[in-house]
Short mmCIF file of the C-alpha atoms (twelve columns), coordinates in Angstrom:
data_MODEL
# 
_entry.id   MODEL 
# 
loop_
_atom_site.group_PDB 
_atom_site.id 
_atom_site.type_symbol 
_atom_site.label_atom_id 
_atom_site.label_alt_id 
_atom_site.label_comp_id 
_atom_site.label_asym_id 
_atom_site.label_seq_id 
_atom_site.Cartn_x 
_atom_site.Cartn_y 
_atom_site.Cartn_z 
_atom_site.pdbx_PDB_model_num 
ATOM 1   C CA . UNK A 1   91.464 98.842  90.283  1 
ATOM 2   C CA . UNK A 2   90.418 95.092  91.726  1 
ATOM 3   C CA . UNK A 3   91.217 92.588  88.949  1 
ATOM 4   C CA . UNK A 4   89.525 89.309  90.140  1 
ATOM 5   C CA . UNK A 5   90.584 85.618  89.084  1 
ATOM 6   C CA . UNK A 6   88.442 82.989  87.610  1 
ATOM 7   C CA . UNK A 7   87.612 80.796  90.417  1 
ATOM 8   C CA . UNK A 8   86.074 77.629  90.744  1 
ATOM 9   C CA . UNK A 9   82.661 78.901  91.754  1 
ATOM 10  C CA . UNK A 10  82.707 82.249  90.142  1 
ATOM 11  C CA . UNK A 11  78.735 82.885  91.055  1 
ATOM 12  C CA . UNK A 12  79.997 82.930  94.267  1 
ATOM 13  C CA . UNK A 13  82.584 85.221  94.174  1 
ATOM 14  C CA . UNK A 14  80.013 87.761  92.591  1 
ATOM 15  C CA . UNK A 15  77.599 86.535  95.373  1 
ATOM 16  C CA . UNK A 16  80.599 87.354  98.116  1 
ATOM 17  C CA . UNK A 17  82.082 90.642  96.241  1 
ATOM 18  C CA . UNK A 18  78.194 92.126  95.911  1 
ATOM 19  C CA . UNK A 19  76.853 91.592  99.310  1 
ATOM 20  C CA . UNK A 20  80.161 91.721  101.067 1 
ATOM 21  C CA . UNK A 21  82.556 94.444  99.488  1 
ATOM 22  C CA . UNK A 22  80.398 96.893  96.880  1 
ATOM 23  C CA . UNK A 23  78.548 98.628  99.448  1 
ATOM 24  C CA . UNK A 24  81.197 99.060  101.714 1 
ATOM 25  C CA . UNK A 25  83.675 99.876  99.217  1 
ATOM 26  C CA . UNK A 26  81.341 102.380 97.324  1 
ATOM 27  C CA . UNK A 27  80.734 104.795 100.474 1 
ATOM 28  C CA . UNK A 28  84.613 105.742 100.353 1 
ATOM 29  C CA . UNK A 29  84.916 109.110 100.531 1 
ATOM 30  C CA . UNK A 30  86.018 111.365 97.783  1 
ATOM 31  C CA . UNK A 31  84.780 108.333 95.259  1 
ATOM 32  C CA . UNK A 32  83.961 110.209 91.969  1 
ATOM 33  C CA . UNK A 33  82.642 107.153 89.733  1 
ATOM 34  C CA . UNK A 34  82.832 103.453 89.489  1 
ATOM 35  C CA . UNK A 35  83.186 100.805 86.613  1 
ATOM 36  C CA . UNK A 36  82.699 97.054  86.553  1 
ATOM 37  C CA . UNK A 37  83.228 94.729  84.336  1 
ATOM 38  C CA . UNK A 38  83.358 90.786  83.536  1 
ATOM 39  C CA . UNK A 39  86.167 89.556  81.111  1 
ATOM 40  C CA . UNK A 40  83.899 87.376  78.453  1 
ATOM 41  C CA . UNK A 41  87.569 86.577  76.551  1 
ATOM 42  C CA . UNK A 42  90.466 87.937  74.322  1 
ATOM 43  C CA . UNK A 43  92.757 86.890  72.012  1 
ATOM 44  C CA . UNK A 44  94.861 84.727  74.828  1 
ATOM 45  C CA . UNK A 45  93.155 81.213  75.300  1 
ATOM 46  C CA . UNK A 46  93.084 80.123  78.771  1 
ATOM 47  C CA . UNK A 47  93.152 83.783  80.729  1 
ATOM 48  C CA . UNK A 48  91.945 83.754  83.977  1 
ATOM 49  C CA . UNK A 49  90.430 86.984  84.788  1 
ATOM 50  C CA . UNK A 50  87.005 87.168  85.888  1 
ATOM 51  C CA . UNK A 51  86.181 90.549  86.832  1 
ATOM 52  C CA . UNK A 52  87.518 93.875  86.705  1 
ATOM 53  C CA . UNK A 53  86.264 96.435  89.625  1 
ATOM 54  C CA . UNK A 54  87.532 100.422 89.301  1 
ATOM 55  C CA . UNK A 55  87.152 103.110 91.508  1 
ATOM 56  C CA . UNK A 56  87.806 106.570 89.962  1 
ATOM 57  C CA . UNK A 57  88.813 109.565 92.521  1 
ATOM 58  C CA . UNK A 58  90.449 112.734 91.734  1 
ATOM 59  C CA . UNK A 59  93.901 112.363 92.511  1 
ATOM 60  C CA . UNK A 60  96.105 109.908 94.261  1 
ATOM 61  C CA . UNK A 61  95.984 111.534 97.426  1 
ATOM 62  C CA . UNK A 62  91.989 111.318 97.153  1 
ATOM 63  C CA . UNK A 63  92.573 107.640 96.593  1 
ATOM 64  C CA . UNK A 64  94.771 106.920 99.798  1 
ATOM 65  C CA . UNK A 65  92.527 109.393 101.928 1 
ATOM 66  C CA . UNK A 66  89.747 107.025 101.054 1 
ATOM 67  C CA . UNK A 67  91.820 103.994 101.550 1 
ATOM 68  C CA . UNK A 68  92.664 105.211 104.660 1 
ATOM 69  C CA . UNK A 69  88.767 105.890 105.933 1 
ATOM 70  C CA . UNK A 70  86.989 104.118 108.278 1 
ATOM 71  C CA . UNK A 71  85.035 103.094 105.066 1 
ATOM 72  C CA . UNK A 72  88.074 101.926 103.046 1 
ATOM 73  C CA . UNK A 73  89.295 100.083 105.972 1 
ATOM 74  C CA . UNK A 74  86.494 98.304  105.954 1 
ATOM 75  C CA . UNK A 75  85.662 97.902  102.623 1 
ATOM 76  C CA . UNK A 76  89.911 95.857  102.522 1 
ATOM 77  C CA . UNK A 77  88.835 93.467  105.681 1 
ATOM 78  C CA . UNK A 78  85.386 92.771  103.599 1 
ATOM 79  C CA . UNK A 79  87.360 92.044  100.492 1 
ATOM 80  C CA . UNK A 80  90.142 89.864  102.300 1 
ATOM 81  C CA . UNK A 81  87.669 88.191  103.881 1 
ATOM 82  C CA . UNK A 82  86.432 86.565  100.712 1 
ATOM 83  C CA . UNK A 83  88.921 87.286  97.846  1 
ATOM 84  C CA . UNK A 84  92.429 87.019  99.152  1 
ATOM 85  C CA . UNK A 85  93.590 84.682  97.089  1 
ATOM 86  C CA . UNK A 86  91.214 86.021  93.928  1 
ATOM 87  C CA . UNK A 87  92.285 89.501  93.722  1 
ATOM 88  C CA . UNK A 88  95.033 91.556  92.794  1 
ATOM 89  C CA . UNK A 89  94.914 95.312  93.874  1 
ATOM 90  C CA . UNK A 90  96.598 98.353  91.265  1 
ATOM 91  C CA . UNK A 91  96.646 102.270 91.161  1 
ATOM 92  C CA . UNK A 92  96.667 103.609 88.063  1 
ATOM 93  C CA . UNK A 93  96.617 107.428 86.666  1 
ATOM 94  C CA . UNK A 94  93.716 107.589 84.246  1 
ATOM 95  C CA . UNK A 95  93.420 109.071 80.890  1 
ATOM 96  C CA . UNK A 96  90.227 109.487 78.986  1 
ATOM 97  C CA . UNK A 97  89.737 111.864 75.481  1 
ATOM 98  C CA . UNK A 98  85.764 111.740 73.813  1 
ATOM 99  C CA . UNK A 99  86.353 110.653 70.050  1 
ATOM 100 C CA . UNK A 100 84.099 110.754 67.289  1 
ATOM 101 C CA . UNK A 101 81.298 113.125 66.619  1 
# 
């Protein structure tokens, strides 16, 4: 999961993390499905995320295969190359039960 910072020219970042990073970062191997999203607020005034960017696989080892790729290795210069100081990289185990009818 990518969590990107508000920056001073966040069009830009988008412009950068579109052209630069998705497609790269989206012909990983062993990626299952992927989720964006752009923080509009919460209940915290003054937060500074921008951007959330997830990449589902099926397992951890899936994850640092990809990572690993020629394609993942790529897809890390692209994203230093534009969002070092923006981005913050985590692994996380998901969880995910349907509700309702």
């Amino acid at each position: 999961m990518l969590l990107f910072k508000k920056t001073d020219d966040p069009l830009e970042l988008e412009r950068l993390w579109s052209e630069r990073f998705v497609k790269r970062a989206e012909r990983m191997p062993g990626l299952r499905r992927v989720a964006v999203s752009r923080v509009v607020g919460g209940p915290e005034p003054g937060d500074d995320l921008h951007l959330i960017h997830e990449f589902y696989f099926d397992d951890m080892a899936a994850l640092q295969e990809a990572m690993g790729s020629p394609e993942g290795q790529e897809a890390g210069r692209a994203l230093m190359s534009f969002a070092a100081g923006a981005v913050k990289v985590y692994f996380a185990e998901h969880l995910e039960e349907p509700r309702g009818g």
